[in-house]
DODO-919765 format. One record per atom (N, C-alpha, C): residue in one letter; z, y, x. Coordinates in steps of 0.2 Angstrom, whole numbers, plus 5000, padded with zeros to 4 digits. Layout:
residues N
AZYX...
//
This chain:
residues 660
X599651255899X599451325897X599851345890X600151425891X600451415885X599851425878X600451415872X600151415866X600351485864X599651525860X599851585854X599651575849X600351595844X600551605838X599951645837X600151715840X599551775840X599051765842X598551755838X597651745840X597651805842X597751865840X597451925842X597951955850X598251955849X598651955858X598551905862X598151845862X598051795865X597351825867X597051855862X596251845866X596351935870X596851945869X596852035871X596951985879X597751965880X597651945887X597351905889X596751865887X596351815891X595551865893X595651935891X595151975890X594551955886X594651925881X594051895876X593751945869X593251945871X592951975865X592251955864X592351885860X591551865858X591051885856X590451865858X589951905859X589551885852X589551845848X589351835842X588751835842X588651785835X587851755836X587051825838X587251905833X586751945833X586651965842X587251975844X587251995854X586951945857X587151865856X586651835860X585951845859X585751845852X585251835852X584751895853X585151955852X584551995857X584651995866X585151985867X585351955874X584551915876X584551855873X584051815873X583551835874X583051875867X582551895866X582351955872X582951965877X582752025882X582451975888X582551905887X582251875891X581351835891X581051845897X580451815893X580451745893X579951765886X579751685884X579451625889X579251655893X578751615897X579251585904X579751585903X580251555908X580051495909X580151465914X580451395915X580951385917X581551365913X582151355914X582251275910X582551265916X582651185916X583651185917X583951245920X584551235921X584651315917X585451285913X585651355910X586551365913X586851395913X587651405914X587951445911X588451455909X588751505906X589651485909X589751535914X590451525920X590951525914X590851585909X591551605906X591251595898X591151525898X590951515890X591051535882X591851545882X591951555876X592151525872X591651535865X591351475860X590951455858X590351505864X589651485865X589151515865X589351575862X588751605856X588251625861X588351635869X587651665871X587551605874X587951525877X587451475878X587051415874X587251445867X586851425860X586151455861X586451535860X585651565859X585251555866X585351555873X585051515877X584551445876X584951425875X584951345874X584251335869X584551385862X583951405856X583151415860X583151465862X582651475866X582451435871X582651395875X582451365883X582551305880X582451265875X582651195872X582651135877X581851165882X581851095887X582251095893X582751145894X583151155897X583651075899X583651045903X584050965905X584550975907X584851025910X585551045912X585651095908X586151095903X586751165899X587551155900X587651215903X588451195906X588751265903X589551225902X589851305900X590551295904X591051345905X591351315908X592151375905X592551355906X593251405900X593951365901X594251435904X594951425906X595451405900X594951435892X595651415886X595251375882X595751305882X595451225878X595251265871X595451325868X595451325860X594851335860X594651365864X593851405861X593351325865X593551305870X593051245873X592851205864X593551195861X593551145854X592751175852X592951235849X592351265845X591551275850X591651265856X591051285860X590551195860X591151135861X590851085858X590551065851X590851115847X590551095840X589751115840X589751185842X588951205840X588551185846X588751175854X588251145855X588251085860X588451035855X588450955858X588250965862X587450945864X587050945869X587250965877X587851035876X587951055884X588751015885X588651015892X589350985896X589851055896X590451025896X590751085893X591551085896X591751115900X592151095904X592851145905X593451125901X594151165903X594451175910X594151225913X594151235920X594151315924X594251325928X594251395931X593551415936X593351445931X592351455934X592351475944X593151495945X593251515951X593351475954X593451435953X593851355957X593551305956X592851305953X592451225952X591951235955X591851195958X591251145964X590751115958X590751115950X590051105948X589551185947X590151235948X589551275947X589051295953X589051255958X588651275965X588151225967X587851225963X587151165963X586551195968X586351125971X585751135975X585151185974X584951235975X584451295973X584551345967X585151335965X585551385961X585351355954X585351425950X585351405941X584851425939X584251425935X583951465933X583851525927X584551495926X584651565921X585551565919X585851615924X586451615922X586651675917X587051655910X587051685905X588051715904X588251785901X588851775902X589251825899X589651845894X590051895893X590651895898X590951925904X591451905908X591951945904X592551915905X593151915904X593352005907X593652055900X593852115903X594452145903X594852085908X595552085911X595752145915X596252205912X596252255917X596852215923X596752245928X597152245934X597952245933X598152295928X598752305927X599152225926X598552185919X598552135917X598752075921X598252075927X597952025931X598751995933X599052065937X599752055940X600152025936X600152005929X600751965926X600451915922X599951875925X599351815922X599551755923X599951765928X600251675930X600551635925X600951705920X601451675918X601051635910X600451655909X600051625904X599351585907X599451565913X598951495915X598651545918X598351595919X597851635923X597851645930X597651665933X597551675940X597651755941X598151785946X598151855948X597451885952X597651945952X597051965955X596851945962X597551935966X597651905974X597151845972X597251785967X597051725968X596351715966X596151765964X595451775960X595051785969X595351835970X594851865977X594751815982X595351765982X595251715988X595051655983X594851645977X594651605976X593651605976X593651675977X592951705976X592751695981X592851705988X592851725996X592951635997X593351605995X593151535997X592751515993X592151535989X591751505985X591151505988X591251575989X590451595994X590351576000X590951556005X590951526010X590751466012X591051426005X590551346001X589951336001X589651425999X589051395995X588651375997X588151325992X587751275996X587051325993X587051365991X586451415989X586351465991X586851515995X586651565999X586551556007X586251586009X586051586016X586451626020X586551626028X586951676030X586951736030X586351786030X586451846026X586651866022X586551836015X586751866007X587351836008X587851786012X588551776011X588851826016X588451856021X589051916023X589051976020X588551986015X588652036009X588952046006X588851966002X589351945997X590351945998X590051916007X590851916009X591251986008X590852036011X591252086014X591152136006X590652116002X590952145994X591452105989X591652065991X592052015989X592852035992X592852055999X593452076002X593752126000X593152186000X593252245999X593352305994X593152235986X592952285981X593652315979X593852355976X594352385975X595152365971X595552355970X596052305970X596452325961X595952395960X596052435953X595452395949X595152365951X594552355949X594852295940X594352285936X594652225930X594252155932X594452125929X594352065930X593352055931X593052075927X592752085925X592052075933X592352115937X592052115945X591952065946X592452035950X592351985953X591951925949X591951935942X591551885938X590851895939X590651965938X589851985941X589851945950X590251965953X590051935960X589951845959X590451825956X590151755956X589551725953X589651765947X588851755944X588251775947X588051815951X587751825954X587451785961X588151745964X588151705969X587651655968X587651625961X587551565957X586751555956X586451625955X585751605953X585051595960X584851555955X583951555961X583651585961X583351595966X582951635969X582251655966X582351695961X581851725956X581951695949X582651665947X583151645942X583451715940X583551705934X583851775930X584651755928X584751825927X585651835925X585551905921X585751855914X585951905907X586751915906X586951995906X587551995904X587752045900X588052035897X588552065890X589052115896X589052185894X589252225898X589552265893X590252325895X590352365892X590052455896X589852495893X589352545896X589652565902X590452575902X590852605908X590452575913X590252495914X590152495922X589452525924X589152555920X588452605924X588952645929X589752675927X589952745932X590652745934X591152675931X591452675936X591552675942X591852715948X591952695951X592052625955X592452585953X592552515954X592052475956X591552505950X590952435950X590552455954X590652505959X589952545964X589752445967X590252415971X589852345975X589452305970X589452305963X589052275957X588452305960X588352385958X587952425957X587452405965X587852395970X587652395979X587052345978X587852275975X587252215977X587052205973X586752225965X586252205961X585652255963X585552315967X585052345971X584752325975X585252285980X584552245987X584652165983X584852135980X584852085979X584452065971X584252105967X584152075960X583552155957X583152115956X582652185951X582952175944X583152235942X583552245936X583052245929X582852195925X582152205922X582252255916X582952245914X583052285906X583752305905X583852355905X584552385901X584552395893X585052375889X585052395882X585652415879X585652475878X586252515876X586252515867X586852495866X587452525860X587452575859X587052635855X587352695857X587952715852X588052675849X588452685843X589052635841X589052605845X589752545848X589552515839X589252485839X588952465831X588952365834X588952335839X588752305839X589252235840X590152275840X590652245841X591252285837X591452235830X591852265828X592552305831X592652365830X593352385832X593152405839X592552425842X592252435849X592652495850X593052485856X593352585858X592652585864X592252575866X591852575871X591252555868X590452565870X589752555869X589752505874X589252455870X589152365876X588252415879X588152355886X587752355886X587452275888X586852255886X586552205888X586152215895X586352175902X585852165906X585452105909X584952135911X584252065912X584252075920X584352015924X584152045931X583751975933X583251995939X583051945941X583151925950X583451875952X583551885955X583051885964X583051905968X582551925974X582951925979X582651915983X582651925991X583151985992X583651985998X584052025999X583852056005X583752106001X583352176008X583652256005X583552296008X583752366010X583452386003X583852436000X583752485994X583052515995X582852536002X582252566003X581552526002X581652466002X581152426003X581152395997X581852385993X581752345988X581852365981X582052415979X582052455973X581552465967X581852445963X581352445959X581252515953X580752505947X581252535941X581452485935X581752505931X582152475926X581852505918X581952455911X581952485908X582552485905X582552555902X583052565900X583052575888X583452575886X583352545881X583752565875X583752605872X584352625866X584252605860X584752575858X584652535852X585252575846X585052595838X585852595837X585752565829X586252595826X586452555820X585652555814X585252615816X584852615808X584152555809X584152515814X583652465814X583952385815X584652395812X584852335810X585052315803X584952235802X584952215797X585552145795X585552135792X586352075790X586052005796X585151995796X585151955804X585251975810X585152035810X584952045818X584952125820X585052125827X585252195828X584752245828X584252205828X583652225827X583052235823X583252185817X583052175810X582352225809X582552285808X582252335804X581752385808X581952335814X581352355822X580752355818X579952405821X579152395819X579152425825X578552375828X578452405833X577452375831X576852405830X576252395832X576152325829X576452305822X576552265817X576852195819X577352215825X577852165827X578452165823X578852125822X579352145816X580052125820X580752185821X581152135826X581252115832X581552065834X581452035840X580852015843X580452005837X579552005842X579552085843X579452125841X579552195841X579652215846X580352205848X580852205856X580152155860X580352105860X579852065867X579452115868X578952125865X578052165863X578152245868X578652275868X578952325870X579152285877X579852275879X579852235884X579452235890X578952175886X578252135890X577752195893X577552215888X577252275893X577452325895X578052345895X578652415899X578352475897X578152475889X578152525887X578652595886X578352655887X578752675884X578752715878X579252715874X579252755866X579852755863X579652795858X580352815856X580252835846X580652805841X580652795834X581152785832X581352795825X582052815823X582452745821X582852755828X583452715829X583352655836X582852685840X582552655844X582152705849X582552705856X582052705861X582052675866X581252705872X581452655880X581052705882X581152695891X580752725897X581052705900X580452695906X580852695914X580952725918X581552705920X581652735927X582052695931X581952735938X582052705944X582852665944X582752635947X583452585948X584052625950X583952655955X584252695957X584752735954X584252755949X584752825943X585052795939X585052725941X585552695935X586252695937X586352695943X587152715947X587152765951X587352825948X587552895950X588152885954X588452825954X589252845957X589152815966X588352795967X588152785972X587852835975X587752885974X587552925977X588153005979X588353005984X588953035986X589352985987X589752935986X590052885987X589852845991X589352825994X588952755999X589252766006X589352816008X589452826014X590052786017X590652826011X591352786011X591552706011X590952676010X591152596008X590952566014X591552506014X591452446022X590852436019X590752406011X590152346013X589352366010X589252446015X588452436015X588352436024X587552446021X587252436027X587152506028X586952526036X586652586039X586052616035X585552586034X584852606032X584852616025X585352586022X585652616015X585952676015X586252696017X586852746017X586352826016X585952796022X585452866026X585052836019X584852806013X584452826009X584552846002X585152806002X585652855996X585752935998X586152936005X586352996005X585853056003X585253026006X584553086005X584253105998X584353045993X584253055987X584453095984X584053155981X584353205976X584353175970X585053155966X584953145959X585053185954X584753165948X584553185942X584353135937X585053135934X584853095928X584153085923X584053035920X583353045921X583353055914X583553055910X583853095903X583453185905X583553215912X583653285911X582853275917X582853245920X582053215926X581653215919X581753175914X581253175908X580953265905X581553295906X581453365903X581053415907X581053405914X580953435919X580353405925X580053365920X579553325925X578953345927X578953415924X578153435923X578053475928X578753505932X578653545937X579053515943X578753465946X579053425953X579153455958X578853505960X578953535965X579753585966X580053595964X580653655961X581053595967X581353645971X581953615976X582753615972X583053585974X583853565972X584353595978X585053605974X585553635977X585953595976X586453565981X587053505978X587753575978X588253555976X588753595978X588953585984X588753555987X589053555996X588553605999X588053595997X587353646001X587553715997X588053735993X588253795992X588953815993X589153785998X589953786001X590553766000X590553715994X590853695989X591153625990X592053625991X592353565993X592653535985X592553475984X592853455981X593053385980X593753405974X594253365974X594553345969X595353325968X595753315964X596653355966X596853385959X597253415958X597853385962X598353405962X599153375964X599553305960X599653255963X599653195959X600553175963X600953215960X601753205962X602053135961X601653105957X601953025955X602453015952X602853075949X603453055945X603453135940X602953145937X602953195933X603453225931X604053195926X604753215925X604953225929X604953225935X605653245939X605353305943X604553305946X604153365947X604253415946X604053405940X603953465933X604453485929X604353565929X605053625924X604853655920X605053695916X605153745913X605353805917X604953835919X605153915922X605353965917X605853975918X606454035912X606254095914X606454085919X606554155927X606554165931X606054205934X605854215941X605854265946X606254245951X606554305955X606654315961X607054335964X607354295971X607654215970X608154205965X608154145963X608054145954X607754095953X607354075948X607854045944X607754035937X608253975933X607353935929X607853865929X607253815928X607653775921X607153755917X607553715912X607153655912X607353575916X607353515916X606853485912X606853435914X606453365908X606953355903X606953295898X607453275895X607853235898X607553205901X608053155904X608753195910X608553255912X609153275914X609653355909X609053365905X608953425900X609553485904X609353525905X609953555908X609453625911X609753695910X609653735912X609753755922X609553745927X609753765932X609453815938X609953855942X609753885945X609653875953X608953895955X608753875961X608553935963X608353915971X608153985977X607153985975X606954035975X606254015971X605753985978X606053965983X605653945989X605553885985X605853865981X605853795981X605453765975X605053815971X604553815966X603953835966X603453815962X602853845963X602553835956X602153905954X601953865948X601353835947X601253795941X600853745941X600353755934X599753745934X599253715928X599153635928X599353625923X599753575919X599253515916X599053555911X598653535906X598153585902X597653555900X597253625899X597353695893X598153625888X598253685882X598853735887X598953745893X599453785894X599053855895X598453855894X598253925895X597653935890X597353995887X596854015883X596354045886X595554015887X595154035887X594953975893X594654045899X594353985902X594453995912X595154045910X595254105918X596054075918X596354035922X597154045923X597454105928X597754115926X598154185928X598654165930X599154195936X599754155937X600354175932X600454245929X600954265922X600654225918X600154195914X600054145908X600354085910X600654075916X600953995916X601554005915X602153955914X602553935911X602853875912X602553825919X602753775922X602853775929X603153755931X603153765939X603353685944X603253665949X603453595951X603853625958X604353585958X604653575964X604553575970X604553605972X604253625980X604453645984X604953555987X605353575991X605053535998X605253596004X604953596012X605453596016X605653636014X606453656020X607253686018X607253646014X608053626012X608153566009X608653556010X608953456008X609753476008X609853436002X610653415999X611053406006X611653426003X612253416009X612353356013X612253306008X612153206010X611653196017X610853236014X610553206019X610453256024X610753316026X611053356031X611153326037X611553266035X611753226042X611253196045X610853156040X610353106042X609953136044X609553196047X609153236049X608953236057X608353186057X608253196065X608353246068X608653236074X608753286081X608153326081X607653316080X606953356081X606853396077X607053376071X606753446066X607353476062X608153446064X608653476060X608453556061X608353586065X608353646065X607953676059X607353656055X607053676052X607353666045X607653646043X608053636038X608653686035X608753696029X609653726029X609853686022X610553696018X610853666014X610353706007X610253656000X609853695993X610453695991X610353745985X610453775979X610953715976X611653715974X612053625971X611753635967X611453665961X611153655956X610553615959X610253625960X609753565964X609853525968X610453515971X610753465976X610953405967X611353425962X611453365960X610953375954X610453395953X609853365948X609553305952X609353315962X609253265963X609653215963X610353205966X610753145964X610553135959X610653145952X610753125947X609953085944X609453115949X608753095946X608953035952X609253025955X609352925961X609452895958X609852915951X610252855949X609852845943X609452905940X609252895931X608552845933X608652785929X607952735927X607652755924X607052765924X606452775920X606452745914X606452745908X606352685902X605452675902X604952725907X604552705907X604352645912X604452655918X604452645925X604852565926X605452575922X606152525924X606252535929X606252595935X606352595940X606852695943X607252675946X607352745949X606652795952X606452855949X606352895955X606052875962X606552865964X606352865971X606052805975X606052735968X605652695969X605152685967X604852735965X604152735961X603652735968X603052685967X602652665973X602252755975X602252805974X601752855975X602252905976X603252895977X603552915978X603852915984X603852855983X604452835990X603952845998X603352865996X602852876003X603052936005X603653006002X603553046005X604153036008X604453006011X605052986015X604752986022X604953016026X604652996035X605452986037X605552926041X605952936047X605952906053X606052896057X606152856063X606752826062X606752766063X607452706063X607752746056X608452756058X609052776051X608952886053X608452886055X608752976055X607852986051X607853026047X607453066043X607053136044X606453126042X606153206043X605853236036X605853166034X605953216025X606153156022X606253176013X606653156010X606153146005X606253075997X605953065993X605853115991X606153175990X606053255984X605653275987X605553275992X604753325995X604053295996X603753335990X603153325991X602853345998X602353315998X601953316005X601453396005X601553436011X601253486010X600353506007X600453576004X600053576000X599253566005X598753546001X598253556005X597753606000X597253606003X596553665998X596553655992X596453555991X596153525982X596953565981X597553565982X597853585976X597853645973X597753705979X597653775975X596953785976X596553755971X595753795972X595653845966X595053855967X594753925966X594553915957X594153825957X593953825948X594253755948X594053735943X594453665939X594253635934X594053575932X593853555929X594153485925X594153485917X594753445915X594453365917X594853325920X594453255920X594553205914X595053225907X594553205901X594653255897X593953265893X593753315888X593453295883X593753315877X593353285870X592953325870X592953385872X592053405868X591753405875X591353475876X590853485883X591253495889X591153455895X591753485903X591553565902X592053575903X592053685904X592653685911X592453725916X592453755922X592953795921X593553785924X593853875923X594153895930X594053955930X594353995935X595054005937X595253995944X596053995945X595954055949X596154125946X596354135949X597054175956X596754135961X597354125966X597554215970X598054235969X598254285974X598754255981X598754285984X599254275990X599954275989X600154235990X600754225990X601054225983X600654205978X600854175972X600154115971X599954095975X599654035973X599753965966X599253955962X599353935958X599053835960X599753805959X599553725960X599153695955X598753665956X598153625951X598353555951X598553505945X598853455942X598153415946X598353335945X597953295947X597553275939X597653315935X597353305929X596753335930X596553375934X596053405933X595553395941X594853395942X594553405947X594353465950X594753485956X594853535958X594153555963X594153615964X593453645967X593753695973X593553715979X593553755982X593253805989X593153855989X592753895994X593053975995X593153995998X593554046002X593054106001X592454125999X591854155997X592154185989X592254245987X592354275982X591554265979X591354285978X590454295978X590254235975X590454175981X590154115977X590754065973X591354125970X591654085967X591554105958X591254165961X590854205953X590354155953X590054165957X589154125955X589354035953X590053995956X590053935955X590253945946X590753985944X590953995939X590553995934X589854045935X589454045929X588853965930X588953955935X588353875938X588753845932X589353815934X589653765930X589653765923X589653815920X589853845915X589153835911X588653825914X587953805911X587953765910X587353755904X587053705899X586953615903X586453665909X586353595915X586853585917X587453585919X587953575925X588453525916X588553555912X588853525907X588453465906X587753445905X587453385901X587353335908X587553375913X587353335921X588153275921X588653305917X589453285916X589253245911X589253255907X589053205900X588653165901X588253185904X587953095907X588153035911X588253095914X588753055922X589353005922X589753055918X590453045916X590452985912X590952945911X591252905909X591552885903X591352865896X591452895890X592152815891X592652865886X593352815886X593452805879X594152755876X594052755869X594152815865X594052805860X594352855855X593552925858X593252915861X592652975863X592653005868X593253015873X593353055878X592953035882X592853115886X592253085892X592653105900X592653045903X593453045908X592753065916X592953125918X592653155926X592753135931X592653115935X592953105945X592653145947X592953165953X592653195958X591953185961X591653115961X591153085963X590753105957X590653125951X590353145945X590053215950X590653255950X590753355952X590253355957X590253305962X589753315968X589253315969X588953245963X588253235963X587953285958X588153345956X587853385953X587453415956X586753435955X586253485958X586053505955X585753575956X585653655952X584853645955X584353695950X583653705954X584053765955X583653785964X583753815968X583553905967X584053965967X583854015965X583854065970X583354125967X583354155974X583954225971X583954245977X584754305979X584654335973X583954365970X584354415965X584354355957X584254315958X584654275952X585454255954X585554235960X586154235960X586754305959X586354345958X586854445958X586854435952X586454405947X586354405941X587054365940X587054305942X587554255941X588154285941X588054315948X588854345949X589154395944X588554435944X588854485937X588954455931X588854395928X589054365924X589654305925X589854295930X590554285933X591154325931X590854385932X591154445933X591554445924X591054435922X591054455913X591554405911X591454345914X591954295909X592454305912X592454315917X593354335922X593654395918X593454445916X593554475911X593754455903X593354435900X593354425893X593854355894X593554295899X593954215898X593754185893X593254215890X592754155887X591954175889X591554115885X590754135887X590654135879X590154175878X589854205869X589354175870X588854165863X588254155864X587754185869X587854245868X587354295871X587354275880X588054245883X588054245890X587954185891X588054125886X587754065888X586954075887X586654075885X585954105886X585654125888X586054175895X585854215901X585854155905X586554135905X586654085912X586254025913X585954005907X585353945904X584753965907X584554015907X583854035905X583754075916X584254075917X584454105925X584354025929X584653985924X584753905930X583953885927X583553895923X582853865922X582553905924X582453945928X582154005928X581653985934X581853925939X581453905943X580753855942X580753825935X580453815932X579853845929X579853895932X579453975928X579553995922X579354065922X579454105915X579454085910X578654025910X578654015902X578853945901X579053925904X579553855903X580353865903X580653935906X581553925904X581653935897X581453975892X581753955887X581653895883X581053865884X580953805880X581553755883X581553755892X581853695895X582553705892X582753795891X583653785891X583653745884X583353755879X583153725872X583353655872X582953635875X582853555875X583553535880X583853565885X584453535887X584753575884X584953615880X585353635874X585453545870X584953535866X584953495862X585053435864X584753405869X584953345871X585853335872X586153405876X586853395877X587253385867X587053425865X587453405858X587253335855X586653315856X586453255855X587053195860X587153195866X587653155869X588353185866X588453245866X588953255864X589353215857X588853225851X588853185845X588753085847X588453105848X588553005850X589152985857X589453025858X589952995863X590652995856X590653075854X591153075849X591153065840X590353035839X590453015830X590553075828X590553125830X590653185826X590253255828X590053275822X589353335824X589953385829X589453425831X589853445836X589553525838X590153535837X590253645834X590353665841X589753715840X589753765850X590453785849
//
């Protein structure tokens, strides 16, 4: 294995970020006292610090194992706790950690190896992502633990899970493979995996397979130096593998931040009912209470709600089951952040955007930006374009062969794109090709074709041969490039320069940035005929063919609700940003309003399509019109209270107060 000079580049590429004495040990104390644990493990050990604080706790414990691909941290993990067997080994590839009746308590901060990573690991002793999946899949196949149902689960979430995924995944699958049946699994998590994407088969199989006892959020990234991300701690126990409907439970959920910590403990300066601390936290815990006190709260709720990116998504996935799908699918969700605000009135029905006409998606993703993307000078019958740097040069083209485009969201002011306000345009070539591949042109579609503009015939040459200094590769071999080539044997029906024809997501009607430092804002695209405006893959695009209901989506989204329904959903990134998908945009629901609320709506569409911004006075209306289902005497208090709770997310995702 190689050696580093660089401690700090070494633990970057090994994905290590120790979870230090204070993490274990609230890690721990989330666990009850009253265990019997006689076996502990920890697959990706470290230097030990959470199978110490294990160990501390469960003393009578007779089996403590650790297991760690890099000798340097084994060194340190033998110091502090003689007592475990402690093994320089790959947790993927060993036959000690599959013992008869499982573990009784598998403990674990896993390795947060990104994917990019994964593909250049051999060359530092690790495993790619290819040998991880087959080494996970012959693991489970092994096991002497699972039975044949939880290994065709495990099989087909093990096959299936996503190949963008970080290491991180497949770690939870195995860890969870390992434990007994009514045996607990504590992990050291970063907050993203509540809503990535990626981690939906985590989320699948710790639903039918595991009652999630406790969540405990960071809200304040206080709890790891130099944290670009909020951790969180989970407690799960493990159960019988049966359907979401039959076996779901709730959870508690848990906020911790910096002002009830002290130089011991994360939770030092905890009082809870003359508990002091950590007993504090248990006393809370054990009876599932809920409350809430400064620098501390909890409540439960439904298991469910803790993965949003399961609901609209289930459908699509190989590894569920039938009776799952149709249960997910029919759940209306509602963060329980906003269910907490709006509990008192349970009868109020819900509206998804799909049940108000509403397709959505993601913007135009050309896969080679620079060579796409122009500067639009002049536009005419033939246009002149002024280039990237890499080819920098003014040139003139036939304007069939452009379209303009919103870009980014500083290309435009307010919150309406207009197609004169833009000033980029992309390449939009369908039916004309350079004089070269004029020949190469199947028999079948030559006729649709004619000779471009040489200005454009040699910016493409010249974009064959230019290497990306990002890429190290030409153009035309960029992986998300080279797919728009079609030919049969050596004759062609298109060429790498042509995008593949447009579809709806790329000219829609509203759009949404998918990352946003302050609150998601909605904007209007407005599309004319025959000057249609392309929507970048920066952004999550929306659409419906209903002028009417493009007013009423504009002011919907535009709300307090449909903003804090993003902000909770969405995905906080480093540095604050809060990063959107499409699967976020979908699972939103409106309470239900009747026709002359929405007239209201639309006359306040009307207004910001006009001005292109929203003032106070009109967020107010549009707040107090989306509560209004709730009755008269509850929408101004309710829009209040989702007023405030959104600034409250908004300031703790960005550390910085935060100005309407």
């Amino acid at each position: 294995m190689q050696r580093y000079k660089d401690e700090g580049l070494k633990m970057k590429r090994y994905g290590q970020v120790f979870s230090g004495k204070p993490v274990g040990d609230l890690l721990v104390s989330m666990l009850p006292n009253d265990l019997t644990v006689k076996t502990i493990i920890d697959p990706m050990v470290g230097q030990g610090d959470l199978l110490q604080a294990a160990y501390a706790k469960y003393p009578q414990a007779n089996m403590v194992f650790g297991l760690d691909i890099d000798a340097d941290v084994i060194e340190k993990c033998n110091k502090i706790i003689p007592e475990a067997r402690i093994l320089i080994k790959d947790a993927f590839k060993s036959e000690e950690i599959d013992i008869a009746g499982g573990w009784d308590l598998v403990i674990t901060n896993p390795p947060y190896i990104r994917y990019q990573t994964l593909k250049t690991n051999p060359e530092i002793g690790l495993p790619d992502g290819k040998e991880l999946r087959e080494s996970l899949i012959n693991h489970i196949k092994h096991s002497k633990l699972l039975n044949d149902w939880d290994k065709h689960l495990y099989l087909e979430i093990s096959k299936n899970y996503s190949g963008l995924s970080d290491m991180a995944v497949p770690s939870w699958i195995l860890c969870a493979s390992i434990v007994k049946q009514g045996g607990y699994m504590a992990m050291v998590v970063p907050e993203t995996w509540l809503s990535r994407d990626y981690a939906l088969p985590i989320h699948y199989l710790l639903l039918r397979c595991f009652e999630i006892i406790a969540i405990a959020r960071d809200v304040e990234s206080a709890w790891f130096e130099n944290a670009e991300v909020r951790t969180c701690l989970v407690i799960c126990k493990r159960k019988e593998n049966d359907s979401i409907e039959n076996s779901y439970s709730d959870t508690m959920l848990i906020e911790i931040s910096s002002r009830i910590m002290n130089q011991d403990s994360l939770v030092g300066n905890m009082n809870y009912e003359g508990h002091v601390g950590s007993e504090a936290l248990i006393q809370i815990i054990s009876t599932r209470v809920t409350c809430s006190f400064e620098g501390f709260s909890s409540r439960i709720v439904p298991e469910i709600e803790l993965f949003p990116g399961l609901i609209g998504g289930i459908s699509e996935q190989k590894w569920t089951y039938k009776e799952d799908k149709l249960k997910v699918e029919n759940f209306t969700y509602l963060p329980n952040e906003m269910r907490a605000i709006v509990s008192k009135r349970n009868d109020v029905e819900y509206d998804s955007l799909e049940a108000l006409g509403w397709s959505v998606g993601q913007g135009l993703r050309t896969g080679a930006n620079d060579f796409f993307y122009a500067q639009l000078l002049l536009e005419d019958s033939t246009s002149v374009v002024q280039t990237e740097s890499w080819y920098d040069r003014e040139i003139e083209l036939s304007s069939d062969n452009i379209r303009k485009a919103f870009k980014k969201r500083s290309d435009v002011n307010g919150l309406v794109v207009n197609y004169e306000d833009l000033e980029r345009c992309i390449f939009y070539i369908q039916h004309q090709v350079r004089q070269m591949d004029y020949q190469r042109l199947s028999h079948k579609v030559i006729g649709n074709f004619i000779l471009m503009d040489p200005g454009m015939d040699d910016y493409i040459t010249y974009g064959e041969k230019y290497i990306s200094p990002t890429h190290k590769k030409t153009f035309k071999e960029l992986s998300a490039v080279i797919t728009n080539e079609k030919k049969t044997g050596d004759e062609f029906e298109r060429f790498w320069y042509m995008l593949p024809p447009l579809k709806e997501r790329h000219v829609p009607n509203l759009c949404i940035s998918r990352v946003c430092s302050e609150s998601p804002e909605t904007m209007f695209v407005n599309q004319v005929l025959e000057k249609e405006i392309i929507v970048d893959a920066n952004f999550i695009t929306l659409w419906n063919p209903d002028y009417h209901a493009q007013l009423i989506a504009f002011a919907l989204l535009n709300s307090t609700w449909a903003k804090l329904f993003l902000e909770v959903t969405g995905t906080t990134m480093g540095g604050g940003a809060l990063k959107v998908e499409a699967s976020h945009v979908r699972k939103i629901v409106f309470p239900r309003i009747d026709s002359e609320k929405k007239k209201e709506l639309e006359s306040i569409g009307k207004t910001i399509l006009k001005n292109r911004v929203i003032d106070r006075k009109l967020q107010r209306q549009i707040d107090e019109i989306v509560t209004s289902s709730f009755g008269v005497e509850n929408k101004v208090s309710m829009s209040n209270q989702l007023e405030e709770l959104l600034i409250r997310k908004i300031q703790e995702r960005t550390g910085r107060e935060y100005d309407e």
